[in-house]
C-alpha positions in Angstrom: 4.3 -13.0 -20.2 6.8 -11.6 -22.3 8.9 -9.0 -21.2 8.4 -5.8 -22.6 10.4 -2.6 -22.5 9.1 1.0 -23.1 10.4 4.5 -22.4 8.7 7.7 -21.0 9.9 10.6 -19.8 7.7 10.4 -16.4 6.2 7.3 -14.9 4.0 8.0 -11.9 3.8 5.1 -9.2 -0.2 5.2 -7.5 -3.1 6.8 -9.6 -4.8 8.3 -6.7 -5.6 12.7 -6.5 -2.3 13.7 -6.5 -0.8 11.2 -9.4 -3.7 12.0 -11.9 -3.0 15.7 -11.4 0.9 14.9 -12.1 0.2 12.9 -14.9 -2.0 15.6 -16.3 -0.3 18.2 -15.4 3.1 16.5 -17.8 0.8 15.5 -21.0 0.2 19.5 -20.9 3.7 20.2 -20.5 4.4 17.5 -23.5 5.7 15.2 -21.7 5.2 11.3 -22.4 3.8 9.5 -19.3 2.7 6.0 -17.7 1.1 6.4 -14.8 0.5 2.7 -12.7 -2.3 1.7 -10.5 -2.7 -1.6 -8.4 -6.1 -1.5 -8.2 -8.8 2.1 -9.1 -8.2 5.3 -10.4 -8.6 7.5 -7.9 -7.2 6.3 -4.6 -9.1 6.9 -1.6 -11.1 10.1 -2.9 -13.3 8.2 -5.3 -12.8 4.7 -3.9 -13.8 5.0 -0.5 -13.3 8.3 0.8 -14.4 11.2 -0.3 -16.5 10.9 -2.9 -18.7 7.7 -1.2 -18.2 9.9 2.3 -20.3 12.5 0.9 -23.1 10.8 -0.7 -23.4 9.0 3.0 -23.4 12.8 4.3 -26.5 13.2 2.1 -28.1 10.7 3.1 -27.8 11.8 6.9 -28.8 14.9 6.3 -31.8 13.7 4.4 -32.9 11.6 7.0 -32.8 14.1 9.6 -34.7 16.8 7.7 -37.3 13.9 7.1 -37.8 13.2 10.5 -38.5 17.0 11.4 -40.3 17.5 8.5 -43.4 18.4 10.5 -41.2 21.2 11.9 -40.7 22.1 8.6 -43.9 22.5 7.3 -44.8 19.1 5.6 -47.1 17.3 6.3 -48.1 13.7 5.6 -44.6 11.9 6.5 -45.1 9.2 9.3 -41.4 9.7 11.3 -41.9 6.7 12.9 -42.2 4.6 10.1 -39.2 5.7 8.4 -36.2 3.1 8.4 -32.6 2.9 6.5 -31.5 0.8 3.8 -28.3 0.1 4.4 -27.6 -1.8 1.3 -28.7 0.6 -1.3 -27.1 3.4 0.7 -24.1 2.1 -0.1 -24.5 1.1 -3.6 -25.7 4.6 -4.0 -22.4 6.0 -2.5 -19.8 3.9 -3.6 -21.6 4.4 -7.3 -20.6 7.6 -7.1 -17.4 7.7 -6.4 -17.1 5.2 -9.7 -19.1 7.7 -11.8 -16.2 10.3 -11.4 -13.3 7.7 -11.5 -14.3 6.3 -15.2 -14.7 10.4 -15.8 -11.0 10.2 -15.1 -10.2 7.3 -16.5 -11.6 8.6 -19.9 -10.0 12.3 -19.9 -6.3 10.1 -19.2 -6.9 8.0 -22.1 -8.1 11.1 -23.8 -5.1 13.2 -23.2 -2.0 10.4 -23.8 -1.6 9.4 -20.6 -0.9 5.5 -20.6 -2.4 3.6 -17.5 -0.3 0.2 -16.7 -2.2 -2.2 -13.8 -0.7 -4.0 -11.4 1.9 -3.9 -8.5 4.6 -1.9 -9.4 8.2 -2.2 -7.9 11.0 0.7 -8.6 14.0 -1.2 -9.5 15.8 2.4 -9.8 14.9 6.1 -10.3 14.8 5.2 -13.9 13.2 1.9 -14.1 9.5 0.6 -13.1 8.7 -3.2 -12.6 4.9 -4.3 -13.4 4.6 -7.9 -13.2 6.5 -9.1 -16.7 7.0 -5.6 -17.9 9.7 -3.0 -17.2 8.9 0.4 -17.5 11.9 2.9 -18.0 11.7 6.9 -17.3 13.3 10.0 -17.0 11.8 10.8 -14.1 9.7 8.6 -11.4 7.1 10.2 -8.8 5.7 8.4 -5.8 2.4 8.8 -5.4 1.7 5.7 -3.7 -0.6 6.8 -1.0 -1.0 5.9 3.0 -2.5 2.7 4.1 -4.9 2.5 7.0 -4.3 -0.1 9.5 -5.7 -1.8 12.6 -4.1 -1.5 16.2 -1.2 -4.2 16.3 -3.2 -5.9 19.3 -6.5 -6.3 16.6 -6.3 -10.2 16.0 -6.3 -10.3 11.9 -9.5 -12.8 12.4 -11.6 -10.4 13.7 -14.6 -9.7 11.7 -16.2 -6.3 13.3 -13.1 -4.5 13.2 -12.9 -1.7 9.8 -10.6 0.8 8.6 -12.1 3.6 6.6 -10.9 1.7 3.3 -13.2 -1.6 4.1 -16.0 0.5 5.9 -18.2 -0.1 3.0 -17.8 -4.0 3.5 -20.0 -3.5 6.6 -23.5 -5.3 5.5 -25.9 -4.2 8.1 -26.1 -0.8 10.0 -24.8 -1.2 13.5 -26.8 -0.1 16.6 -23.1 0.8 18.1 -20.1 1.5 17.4 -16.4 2.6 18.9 -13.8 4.8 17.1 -10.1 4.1 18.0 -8.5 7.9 16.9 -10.4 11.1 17.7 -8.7 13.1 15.0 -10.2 14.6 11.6 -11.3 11.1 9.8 -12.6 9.9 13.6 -14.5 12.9 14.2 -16.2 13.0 10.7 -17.4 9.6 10.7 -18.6 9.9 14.2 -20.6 12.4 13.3 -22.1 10.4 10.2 -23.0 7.8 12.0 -24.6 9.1 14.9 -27.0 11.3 12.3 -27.8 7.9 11.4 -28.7 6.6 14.2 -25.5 4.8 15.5 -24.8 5.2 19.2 -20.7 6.2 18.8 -18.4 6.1 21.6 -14.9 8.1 20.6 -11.3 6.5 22.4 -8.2 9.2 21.7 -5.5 8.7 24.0 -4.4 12.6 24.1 -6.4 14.5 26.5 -8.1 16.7 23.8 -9.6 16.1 20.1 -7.5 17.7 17.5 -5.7 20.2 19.6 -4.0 21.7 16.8 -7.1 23.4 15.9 -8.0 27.2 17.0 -9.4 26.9 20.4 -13.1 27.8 19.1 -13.2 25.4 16.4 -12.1 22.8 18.9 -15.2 24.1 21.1 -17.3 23.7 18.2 -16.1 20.3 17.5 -16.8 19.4 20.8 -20.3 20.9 21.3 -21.4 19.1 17.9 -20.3 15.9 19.1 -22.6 16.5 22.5 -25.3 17.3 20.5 -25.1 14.3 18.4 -25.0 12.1 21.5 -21.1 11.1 21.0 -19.6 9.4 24.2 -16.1 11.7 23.7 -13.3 8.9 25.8 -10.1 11.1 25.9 -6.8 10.1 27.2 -7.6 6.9 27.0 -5.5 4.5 25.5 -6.7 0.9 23.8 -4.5 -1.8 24.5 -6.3 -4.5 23.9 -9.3 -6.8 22.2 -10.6 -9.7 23.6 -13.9 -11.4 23.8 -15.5 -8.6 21.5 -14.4 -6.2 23.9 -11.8 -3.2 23.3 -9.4 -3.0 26.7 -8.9 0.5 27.8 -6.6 2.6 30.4 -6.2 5.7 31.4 -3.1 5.4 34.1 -4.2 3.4 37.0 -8.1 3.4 35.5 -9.3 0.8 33.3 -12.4 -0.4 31.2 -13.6 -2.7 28.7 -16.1 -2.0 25.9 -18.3 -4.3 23.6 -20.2 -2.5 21.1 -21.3 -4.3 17.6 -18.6 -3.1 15.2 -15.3 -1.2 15.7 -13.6 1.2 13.8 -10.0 2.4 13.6 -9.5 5.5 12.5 -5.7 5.7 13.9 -3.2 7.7 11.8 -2.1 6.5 8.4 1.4 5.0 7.3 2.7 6.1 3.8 2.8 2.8 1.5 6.5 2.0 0.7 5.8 -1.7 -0.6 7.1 -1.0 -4.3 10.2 1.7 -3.1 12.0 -0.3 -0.9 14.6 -1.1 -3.3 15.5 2.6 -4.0 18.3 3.5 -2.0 18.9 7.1 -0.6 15.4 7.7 -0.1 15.1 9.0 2.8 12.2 9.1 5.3 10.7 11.2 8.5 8.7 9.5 10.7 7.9 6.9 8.0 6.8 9.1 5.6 9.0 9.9 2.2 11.3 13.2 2.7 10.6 16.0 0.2 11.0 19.5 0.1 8.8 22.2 -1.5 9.6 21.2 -4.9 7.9 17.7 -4.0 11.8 16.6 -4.9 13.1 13.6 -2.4 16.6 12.5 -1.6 17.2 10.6 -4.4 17.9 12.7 -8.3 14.5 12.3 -10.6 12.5 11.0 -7.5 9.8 13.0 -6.5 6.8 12.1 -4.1 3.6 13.8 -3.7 0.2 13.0 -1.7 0.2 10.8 1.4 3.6 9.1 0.9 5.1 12.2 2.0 3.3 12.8 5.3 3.0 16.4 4.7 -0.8 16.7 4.8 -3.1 14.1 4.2 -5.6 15.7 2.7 -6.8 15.4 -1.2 -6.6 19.0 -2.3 -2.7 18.8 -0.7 -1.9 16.0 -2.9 -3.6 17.8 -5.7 -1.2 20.7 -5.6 1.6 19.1 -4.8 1.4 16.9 -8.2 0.9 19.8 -10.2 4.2 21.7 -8.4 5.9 18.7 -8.8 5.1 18.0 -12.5 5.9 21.7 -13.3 9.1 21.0 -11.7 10.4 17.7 -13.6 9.2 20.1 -16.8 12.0 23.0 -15.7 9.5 25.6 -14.1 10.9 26.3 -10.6 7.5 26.1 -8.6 7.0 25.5 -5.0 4.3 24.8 -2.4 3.3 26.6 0.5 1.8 24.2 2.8 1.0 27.5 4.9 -1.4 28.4 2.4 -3.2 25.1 2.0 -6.2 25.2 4.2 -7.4 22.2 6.5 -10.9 20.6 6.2 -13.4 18.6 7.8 -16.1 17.1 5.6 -19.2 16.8 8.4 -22.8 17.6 9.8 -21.3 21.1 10.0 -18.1 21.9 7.7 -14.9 23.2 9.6 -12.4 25.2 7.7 -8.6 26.3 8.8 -6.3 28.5 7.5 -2.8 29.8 8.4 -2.2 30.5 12.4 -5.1 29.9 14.9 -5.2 33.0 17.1 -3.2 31.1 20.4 -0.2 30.7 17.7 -0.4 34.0 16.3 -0.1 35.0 20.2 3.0 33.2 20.7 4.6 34.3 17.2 4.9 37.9 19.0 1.9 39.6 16.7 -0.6 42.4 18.5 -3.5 39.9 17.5 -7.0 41.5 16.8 -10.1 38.8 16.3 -13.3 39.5 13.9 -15.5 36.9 14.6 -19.1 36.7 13.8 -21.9 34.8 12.9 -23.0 33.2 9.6 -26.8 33.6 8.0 -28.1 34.5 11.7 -26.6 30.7 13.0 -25.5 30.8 17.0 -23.6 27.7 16.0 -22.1 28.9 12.6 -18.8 31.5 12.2 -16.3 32.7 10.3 -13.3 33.5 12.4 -10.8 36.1 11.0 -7.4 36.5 13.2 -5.7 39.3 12.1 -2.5 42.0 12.9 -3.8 45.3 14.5 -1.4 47.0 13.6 -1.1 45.9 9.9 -4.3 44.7 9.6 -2.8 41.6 7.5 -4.5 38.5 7.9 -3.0 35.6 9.8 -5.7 33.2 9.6 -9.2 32.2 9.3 -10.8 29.7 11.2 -14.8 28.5 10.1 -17.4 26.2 11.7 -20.4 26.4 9.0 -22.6 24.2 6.6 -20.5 25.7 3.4 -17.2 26.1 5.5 -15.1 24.8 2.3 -16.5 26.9 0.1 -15.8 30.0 2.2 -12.4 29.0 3.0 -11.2 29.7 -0.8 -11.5 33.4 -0.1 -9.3 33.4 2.7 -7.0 31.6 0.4 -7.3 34.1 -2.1 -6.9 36.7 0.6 -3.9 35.2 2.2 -2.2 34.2 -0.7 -1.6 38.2 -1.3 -0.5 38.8 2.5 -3.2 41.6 2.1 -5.5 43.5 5.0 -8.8 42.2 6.4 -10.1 45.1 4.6 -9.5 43.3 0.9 -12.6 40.8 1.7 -14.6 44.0 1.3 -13.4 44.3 -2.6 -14.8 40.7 -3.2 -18.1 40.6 -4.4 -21.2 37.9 -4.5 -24.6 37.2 -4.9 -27.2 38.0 -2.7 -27.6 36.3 -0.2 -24.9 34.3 0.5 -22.9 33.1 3.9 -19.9 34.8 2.2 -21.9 38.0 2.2 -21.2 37.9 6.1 -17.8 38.3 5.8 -17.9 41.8 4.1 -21.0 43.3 5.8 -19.1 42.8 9.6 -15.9 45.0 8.0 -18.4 47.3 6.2 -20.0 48.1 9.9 -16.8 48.1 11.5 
């Protein structure tokens, strides 16, 4: 190939959530942009994760309404004689996900953004290798994701062993399964799969799931997965995979399991593979070093999404490539990671905001809780923790079927560092979960 050469004022490496919304985000500031992709639009969201995630979550949900159904009222469906089809469940998910990402590939194309294919390598902060071609820029933003990976003891032959990325390479439904990580992504597809019939067994080597969480949405979390039949292994550490079996200890304890497919759901690693060459960049725990402005060490570098390690989550990479393309256009914008809520895509939505009410404790506040229940659910809540004696809220905690939705409120709330009384002003159709929220304050 010829070499070609061709100037833009921003190149964006990795056209996952947080690189479209920076490349975007530029055309509408005027800016020319390239943005490069080594395989799909859309990263993980529409590829594998999110998007495809979702469509599985309907069909679990569907099943399980089917198989009540004469609870429900309907009559005529034989339970028993209802089965899975694996095959077109996954056609039907992963089609999905490619719906939206030729939506986005269009709206680019649409709006001047030039899309290059191919692994890229930085050769500077102001020049982009693909294959033959060199790129140069102004400025260059990392947006080259996390990669999953197995547990270095995983023998790379191994043929029942997936990472969320290849999950959808699994041809038959197993009858059991083991998740290596009990942490948001563990939990979630735990949860799936057991709605679909999977027997899941959970190994996380701390002694609790996600103990970051407020201590009722880890109660929640832990209830659900008891309900759903989980076998919850904590502290518990794999070490080792022989014979089909995963090798497990717990100090002087040990055990083997051998169930039909395994899945590692251990924490990401930010993908470096076409950076290495940029000296200066400096890293934190393996992950890219930025501050709010999404800037790294390194002039014109920035790096947004799972490459920085901040949050890996696609709404954080979302906002952090629209601060960081304001920023490259001159508008001094930063984000507040504070402010950028936590999610769990499940059964049963969870929802975090700001300080759960143990952390507010230890930050010195005189903490007041308002915690009640959603549409009449025992199981469902929105949890508000809150000053007394400024009645500003600290944060909001949620275990319910639209959790996501009604964490945006608290957002909106919190982004004002107003009262608990300012959800009363908000107003919505009737009847609505959200509706909950404002009829506890209006009681008192």
């Amino acid at each position: 190939m010829v070499k070609q050469n061709k100037s833009f004022d921003l190149i964006v490496m990795g056209g996952g959530v947080g690189g479209i919304i920076a490349a975007l985000r530029a055309r509408r500031h005027g800016q020319s942009v390239a943005l490069i992709e080594k395989e799909n639009i859309g990263g993980a969201s529409f590829n594998w994760g999110a998007l495809p995630f979702q469509e599985l979550l309907k069909v679990a949900k569907s099943y399980k309404t089917i198989k009540r159904s004469k609870d429900l009222g309907i009559t005529g469906v034989e339970s028993g004689k209802i089965d899975l089809d694996w095959k077109v469940i996954k056609h039907n998910a992963l089609d999905r996900g490619k719906v939206f990402r030729d939506h986005i590939v269009q709206t680019m194309i649409s709006r001047g953004v030039e899309l290059f294919y191919g692994n890229s390598e930085a050769l500077s902060a102001h020049e982009v290798r693909i294959g033959e071609i060199v790129l140069g820029c102004k400025d260059l933003l990392i947006a080259t994701g996390g990669k999953y990976t197995l547990p270095d003891f995983i023998p790379s032959e191994t043929s029942n062993f997936y990472t969320p990325k290849n999950f959808f390479s699994i041809e038959k439904l197993p009858k059991t399964m083991t998740i290596i990580g009990g942490g948001l992504i563990g939990i979630e597809y735990a949860l799936l799969m057991s709605e679909l019939g999977v027997k899941i067994t959970i190994v996380e080597q701390d002694e609790k799931l996600m103990k970051y969480l407020d201590k009722d949405l880890r109660k929640s979390l832990d209830q659900d997965l008891f309900f759903h039949g989980v076998r919850v292994l904590t502290g518990w550490k794999a070490h080792d995979f022989s014979s089909g079996e995963i090798h497990l200890k717990k100090g002087k304890e040990s055990k083997k399991i051998k169930n039909e497919a395994y899945l590692s759901a251990i924490k990401r690693e930010a993908n470096l593979d076409g950076v290495l060459r940029l000296n200066g960049l400096k890293r934190r725990n393996g992950f890219l070093l930025t501050d709010q402005n999404m800037k790294t060490t390194l002039p014109h570098v920035y790096a947004v999404g799972d490459v920085n390690g901040r949050a890996l989550l696609a709404h954080v990479a979302s906002k952090e490539g629209e601060v960081a393309a304001d920023n490259i256009a001159g508008i001094n914008e930063e984000v507040i990671y504070e402010l950028l809520h936590y999610n769990m895509y499940a059964t049963t939505q969870m929802a975090s905001l700001g300080m759960t009410e143990t952390i507010a404790l230890e930050n010195g506040f005189l903490v007041s809780v308002a915690k009640f229940w959603t549409n009449g659910l025992r199981d469902q809540y929105v949890k508000v923790v809150y000053d007394k004696v400024s009645t500003e809220v600290l944060g909001v905690h949620i275990y319910a079927d639209n959790a996501n939705d009604l964490i945006c409120e608290a957002v909106y709330v919190m982004e004002k560092s107003e009262s608990i009384d300012e959800f009363s002003k908000l107003i919505h159709s009737h009847p609505v979960h959200s509706m909950e929220i404002v009829d506890h304050l209006l009681r008192g």
